[in-house]
C-alpha positions as CSV (number, residue, x, y, z in Angstrom):
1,X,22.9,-2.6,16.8
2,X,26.5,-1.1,16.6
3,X,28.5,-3.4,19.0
4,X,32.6,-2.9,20.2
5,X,34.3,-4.8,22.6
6,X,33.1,-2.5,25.6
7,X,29.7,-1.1,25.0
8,X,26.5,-2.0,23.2
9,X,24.6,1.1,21.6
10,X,21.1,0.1,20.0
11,X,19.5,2.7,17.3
12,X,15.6,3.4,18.2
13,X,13.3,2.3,15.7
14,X,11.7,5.0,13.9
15,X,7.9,5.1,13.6
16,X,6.6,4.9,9.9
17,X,4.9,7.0,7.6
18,X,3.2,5.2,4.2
19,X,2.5,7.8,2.2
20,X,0.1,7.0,-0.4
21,X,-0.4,9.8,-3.3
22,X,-3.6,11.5,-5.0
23,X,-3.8,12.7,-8.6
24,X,-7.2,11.8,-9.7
25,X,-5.7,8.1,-9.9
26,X,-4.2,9.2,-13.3
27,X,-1.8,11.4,-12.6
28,X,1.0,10.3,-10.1
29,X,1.8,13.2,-8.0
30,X,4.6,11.6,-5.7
31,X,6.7,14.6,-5.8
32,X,3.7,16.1,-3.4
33,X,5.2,13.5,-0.4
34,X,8.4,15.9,-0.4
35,X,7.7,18.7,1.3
36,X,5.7,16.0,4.5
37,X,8.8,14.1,4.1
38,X,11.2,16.9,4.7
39,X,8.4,18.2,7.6
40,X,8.5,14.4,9.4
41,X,12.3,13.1,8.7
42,X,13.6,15.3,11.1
43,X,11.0,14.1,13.8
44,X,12.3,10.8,13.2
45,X,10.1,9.2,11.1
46,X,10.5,7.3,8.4
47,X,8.3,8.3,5.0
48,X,7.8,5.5,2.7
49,X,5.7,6.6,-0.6
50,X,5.2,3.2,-2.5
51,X,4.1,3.4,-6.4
52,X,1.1,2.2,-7.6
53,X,0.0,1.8,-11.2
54,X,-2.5,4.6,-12.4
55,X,-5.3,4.3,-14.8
56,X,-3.8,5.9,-17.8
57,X,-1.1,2.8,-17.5
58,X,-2.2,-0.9,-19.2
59,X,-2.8,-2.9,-17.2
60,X,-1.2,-5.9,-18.8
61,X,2.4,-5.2,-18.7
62,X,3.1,-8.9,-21.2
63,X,0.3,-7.9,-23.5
64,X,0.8,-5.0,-26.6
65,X,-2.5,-2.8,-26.6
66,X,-3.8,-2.1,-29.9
67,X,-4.5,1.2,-31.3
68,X,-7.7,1.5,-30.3
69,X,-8.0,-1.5,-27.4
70,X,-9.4,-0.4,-23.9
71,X,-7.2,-2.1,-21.2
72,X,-6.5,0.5,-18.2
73,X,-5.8,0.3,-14.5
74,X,-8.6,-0.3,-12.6
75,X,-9.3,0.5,-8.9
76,X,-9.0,-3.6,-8.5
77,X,-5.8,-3.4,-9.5
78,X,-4.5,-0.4,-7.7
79,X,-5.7,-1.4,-4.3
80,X,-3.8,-4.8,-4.8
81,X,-0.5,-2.2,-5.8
82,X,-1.2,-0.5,-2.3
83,X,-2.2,-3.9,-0.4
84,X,1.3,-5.4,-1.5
85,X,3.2,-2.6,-0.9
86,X,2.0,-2.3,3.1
87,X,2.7,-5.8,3.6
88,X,6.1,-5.0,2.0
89,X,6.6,-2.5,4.6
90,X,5.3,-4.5,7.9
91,X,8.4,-7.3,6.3
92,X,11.0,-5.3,5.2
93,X,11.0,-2.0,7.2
94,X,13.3,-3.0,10.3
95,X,15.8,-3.3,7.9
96,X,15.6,0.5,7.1
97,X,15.6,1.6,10.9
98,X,12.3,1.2,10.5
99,X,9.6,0.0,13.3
100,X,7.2,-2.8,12.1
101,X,5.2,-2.1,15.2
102,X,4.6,1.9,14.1
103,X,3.3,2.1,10.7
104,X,0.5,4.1,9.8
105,X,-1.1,4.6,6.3
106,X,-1.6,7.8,5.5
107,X,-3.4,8.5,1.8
108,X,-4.5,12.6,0.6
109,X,-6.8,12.5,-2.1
110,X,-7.3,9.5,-4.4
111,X,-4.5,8.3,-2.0
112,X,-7.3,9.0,0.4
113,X,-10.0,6.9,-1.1
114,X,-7.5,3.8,-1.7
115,X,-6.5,4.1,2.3
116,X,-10.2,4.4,2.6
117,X,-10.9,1.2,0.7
118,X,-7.9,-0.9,1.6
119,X,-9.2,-0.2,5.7
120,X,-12.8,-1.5,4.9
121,X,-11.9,-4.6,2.4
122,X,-9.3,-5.7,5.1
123,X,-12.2,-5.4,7.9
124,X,-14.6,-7.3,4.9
125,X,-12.2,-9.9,4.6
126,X,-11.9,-10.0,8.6
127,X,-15.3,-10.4,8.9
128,X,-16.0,-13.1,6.3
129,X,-13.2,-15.0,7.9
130,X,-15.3,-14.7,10.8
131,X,-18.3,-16.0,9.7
132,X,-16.6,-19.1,7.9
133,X,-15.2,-20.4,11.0
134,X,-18.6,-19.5,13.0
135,X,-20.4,-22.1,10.0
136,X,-17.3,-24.8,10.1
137,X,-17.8,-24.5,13.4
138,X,-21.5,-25.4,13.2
139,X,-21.4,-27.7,10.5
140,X,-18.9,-29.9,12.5
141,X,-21.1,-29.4,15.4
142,X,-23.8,-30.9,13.3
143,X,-21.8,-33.3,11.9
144,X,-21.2,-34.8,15.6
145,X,-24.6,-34.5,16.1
146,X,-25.6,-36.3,12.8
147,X,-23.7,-38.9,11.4
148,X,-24.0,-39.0,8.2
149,X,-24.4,-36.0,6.8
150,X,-24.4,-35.3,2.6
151,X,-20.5,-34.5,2.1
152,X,-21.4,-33.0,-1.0
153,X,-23.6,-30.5,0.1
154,X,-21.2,-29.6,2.3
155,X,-19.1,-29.2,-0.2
156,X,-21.2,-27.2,-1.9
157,X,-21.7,-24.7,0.3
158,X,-17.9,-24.0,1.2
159,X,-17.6,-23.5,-2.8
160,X,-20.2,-20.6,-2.2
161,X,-18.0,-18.7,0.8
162,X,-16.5,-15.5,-0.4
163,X,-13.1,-15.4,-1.4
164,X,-10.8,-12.8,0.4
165,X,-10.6,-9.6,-1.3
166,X,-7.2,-9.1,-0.3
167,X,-3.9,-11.6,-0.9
168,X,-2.0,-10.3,2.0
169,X,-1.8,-11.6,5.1
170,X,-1.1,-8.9,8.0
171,X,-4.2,-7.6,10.4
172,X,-6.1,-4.9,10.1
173,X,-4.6,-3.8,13.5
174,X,-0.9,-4.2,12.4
175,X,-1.1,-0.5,11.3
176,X,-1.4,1.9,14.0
177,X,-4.1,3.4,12.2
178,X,-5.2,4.2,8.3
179,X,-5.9,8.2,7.7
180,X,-7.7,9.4,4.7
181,X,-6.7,12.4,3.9
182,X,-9.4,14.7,1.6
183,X,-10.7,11.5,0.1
184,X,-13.5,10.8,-1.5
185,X,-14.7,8.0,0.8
186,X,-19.1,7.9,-1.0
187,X,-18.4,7.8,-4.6
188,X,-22.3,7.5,-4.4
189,X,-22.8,10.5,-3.1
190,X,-19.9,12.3,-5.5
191,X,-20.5,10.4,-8.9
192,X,-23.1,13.6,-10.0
193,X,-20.4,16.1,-8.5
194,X,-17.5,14.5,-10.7
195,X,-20.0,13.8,-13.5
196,X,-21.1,17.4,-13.7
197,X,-18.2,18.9,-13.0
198,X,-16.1,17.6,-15.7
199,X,-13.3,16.1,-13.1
200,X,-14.5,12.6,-14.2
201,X,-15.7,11.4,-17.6
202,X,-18.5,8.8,-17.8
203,X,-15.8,6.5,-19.2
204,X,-13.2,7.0,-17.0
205,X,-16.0,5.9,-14.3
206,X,-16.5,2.6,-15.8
207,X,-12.7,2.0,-17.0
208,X,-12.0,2.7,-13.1
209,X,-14.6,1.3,-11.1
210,X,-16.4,-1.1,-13.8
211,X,-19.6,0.6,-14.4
212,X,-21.4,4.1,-13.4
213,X,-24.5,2.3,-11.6
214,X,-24.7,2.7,-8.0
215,X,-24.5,-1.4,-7.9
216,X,-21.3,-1.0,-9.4
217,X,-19.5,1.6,-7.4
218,X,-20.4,0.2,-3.8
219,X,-18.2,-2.3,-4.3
220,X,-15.6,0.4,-4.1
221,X,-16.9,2.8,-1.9
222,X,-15.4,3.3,1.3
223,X,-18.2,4.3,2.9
224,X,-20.8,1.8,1.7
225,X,-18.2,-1.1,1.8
226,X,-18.0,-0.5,6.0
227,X,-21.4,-0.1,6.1
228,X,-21.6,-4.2,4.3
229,X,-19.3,-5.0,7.1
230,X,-21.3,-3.7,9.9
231,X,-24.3,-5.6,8.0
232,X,-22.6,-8.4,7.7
233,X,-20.9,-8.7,11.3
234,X,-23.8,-8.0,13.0
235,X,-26.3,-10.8,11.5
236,X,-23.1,-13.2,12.6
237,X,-23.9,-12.4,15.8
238,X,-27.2,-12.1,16.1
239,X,-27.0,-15.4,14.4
240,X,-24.6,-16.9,17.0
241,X,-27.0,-15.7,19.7
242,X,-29.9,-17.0,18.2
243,X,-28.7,-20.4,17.6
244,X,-27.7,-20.5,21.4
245,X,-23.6,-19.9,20.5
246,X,-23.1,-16.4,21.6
247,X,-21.2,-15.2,24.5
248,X,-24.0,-12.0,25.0
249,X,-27.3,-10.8,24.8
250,X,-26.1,-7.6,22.3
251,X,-25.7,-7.7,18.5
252,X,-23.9,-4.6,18.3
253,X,-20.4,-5.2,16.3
254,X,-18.0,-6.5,18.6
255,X,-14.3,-5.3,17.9
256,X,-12.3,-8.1,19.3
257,X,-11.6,-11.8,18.5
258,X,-12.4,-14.5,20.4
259,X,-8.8,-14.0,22.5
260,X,-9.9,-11.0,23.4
261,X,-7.9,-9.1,20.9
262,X,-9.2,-5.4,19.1
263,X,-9.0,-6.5,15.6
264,X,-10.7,-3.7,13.8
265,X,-8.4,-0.8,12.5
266,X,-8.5,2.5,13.6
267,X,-9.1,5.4,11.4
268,X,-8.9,8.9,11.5
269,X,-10.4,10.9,8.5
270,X,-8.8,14.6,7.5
271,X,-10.4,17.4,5.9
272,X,-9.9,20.7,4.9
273,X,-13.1,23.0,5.2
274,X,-11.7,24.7,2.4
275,X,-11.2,22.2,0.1
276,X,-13.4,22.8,-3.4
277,X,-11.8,19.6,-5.3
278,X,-13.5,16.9,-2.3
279,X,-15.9,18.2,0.0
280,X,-15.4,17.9,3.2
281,X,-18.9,15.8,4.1
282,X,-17.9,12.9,2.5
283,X,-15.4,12.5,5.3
284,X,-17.7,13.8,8.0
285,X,-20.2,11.5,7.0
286,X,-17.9,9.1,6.9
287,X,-17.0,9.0,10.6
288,X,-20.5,9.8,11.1
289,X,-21.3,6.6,10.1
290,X,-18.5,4.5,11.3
291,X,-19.1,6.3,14.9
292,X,-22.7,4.5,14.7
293,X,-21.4,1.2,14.5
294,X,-20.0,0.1,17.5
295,X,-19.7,2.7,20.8
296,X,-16.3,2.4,21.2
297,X,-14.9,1.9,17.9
298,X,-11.7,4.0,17.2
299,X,-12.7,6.6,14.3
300,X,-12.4,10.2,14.4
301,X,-12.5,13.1,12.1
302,X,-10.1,16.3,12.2
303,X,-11.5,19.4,10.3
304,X,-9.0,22.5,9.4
305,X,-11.0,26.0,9.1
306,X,-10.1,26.9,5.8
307,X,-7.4,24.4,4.7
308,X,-7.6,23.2,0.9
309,X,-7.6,19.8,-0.6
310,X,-2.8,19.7,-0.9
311,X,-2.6,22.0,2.4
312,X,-2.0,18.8,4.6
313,X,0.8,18.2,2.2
314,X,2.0,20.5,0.3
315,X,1.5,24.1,1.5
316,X,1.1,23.5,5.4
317,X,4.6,21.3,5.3
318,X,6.2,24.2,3.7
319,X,5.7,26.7,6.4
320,X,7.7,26.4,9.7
321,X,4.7,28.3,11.8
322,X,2.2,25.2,10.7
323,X,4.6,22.8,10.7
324,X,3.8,21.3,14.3
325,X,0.3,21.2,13.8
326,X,0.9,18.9,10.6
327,X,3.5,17.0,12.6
328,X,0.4,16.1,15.0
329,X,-2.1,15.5,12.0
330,X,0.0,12.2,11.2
331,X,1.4,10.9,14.5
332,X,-0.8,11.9,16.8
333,X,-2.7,8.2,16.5
């Protein structure tokens, strides 16, 4: 706020753009967030396009690698760079002109696929949370109810609760919604594509994701990681209903807290029908699924006839005719 002695002229906050970039998850390509920058600045938004550390980097920054050692970035690790750098953003961005009420995370590529992920493990860790304070609640129910009560089983069984994928601490409704852009959101259904294709070598599979088995790469699938979260929410509540504790007679996932609150993000998927690199079921799919879930959950895809896997951000951005239409793409949530 720029105050005289007479008037009192408050700048509008600008609505935020975190632009997370693709390359394979090797190759950093942030150079490709210019041209959407130079697109979206003049709308008055503010792009932010955070680092994160690729897989070619160690990741041991205190630790000398031997000739021969092993000791890349994995996908762990990268989502944790992303994960940090949002909740920098929600923190810090106000004091840029920034908005902390307007950000949206926007990822192209392997971008896409960390967006992707970062979406679902924030809903996991949601929905965990959930189910911890449904069994305290229980257990101290019980408690009441039985004096008495082993206090090291107890014990026990809090030991065995999952811990929170995620450090930070924002919702997953603090972003105005998380867009995968030509991701690769089912690395089940892609691992033979990338395999085959050369794009991915069996050992860059395991260095990124910790293995090549199908038990291995769910853990960092989009797609199969929202599915566990569906699984898991909706056994809660079945639960809750079954034990007398439930507010309805549906087990269909429920996308509010107990104030009443929508807590599960929205998401828009993006995809190019031209796009050779990522094709574009994975994100139709994707939304397919998700729209499955619950009725009125907040997931949509948008499909451009022809588009390939940078037009979103590099050639579209570039030409003042599709300019507009790439200007809705990002802000139209």
């Amino acid at each position: 706020a720029n105050t005289t002695t007479t008037t009192t002229t408050t700048k509008k906050k600008k609505s935020v753009l975190i632009f997370i970039c693709g390359g394979t998850w090797q190759i950093h390509q942030r150079y490709y967030a210019m041209a959407l920058g130079r697109a979206l600045s003049p709308q008055g938004i503010l792009v932010i396009v955070p680092d994160y550390r690729p897989y070619t980097s160690s990741s041991s920054t205190t630790t000398k690698k031997k000739k021969n050692d092993i000791n890349y970035v994995s996908i762990k690790e990268m989502i944790d760079d992303v994960d940090t750098s949002v909740e920098w953003v929600l923190n810090n961005v106000e004091e840029y002109g920034g908005d902390k009420e307007k950000v949206m995370l926007v990822g192209q590529s392997a971008g896409g696929h960390l967006v992707g992920l970062l979406a679902a493990l924030k809903m996991l860790d949601w929905v965990q949370e959930q189910q911890r304070s449904c069994q305290q609640q229980r257990s101290s129910q019980q408690q009441q109810q039985a004096a008495g009560d082993n206090d090291e089983e107890q014990q026990q069984h809090q030991q065995q609760q999952p811990k929170p994928w995620l450090k930070s601490t924002y919702t997953p409704r603090q972003l105005l919604g998380y867009v995968p852009t030509a991701g690769p959101l089912n690395l089940i259904d892609l691992k033979v594509d990338y395999l085959n294709s050369g794009m991915m070598s069996p050992q860059k599979m395991s260095g990124l994701f910790g293995g090549q088995s199908n038990e291995t790469l769910v853990t960092w699938s989009p797609h199969q990681v929202m599915q566990r979260c569906y699984d898991e929410y909706s056994a809660m509540i079945q639960e809750e209903l079954e034990s007398g504790q439930g507010g309805g007679d549906d087990a269909k996932v429920k996308q509010e807290d107990g104030s009443g609150v929508v807590v599960f993000p929205r998401i828009c998927a993006i995809h190019g029908t031209g796009d050779t690199c990522v094709p574009v079921r994975t994100s139709e799919e994707f939304v397919k699924e998700l729209s499955c879930f619950a009725d009125d959950m907040e997931v949509e895809l948008i499909t451009y006839d022809g588009w390939s896997h940078t037009d979103p951000i590099i050639e579209k951005p570039m030409v003042s005719a599709e300019r507009e239409k790439v200007f809705f793409i990002w802000m139209h949530l």
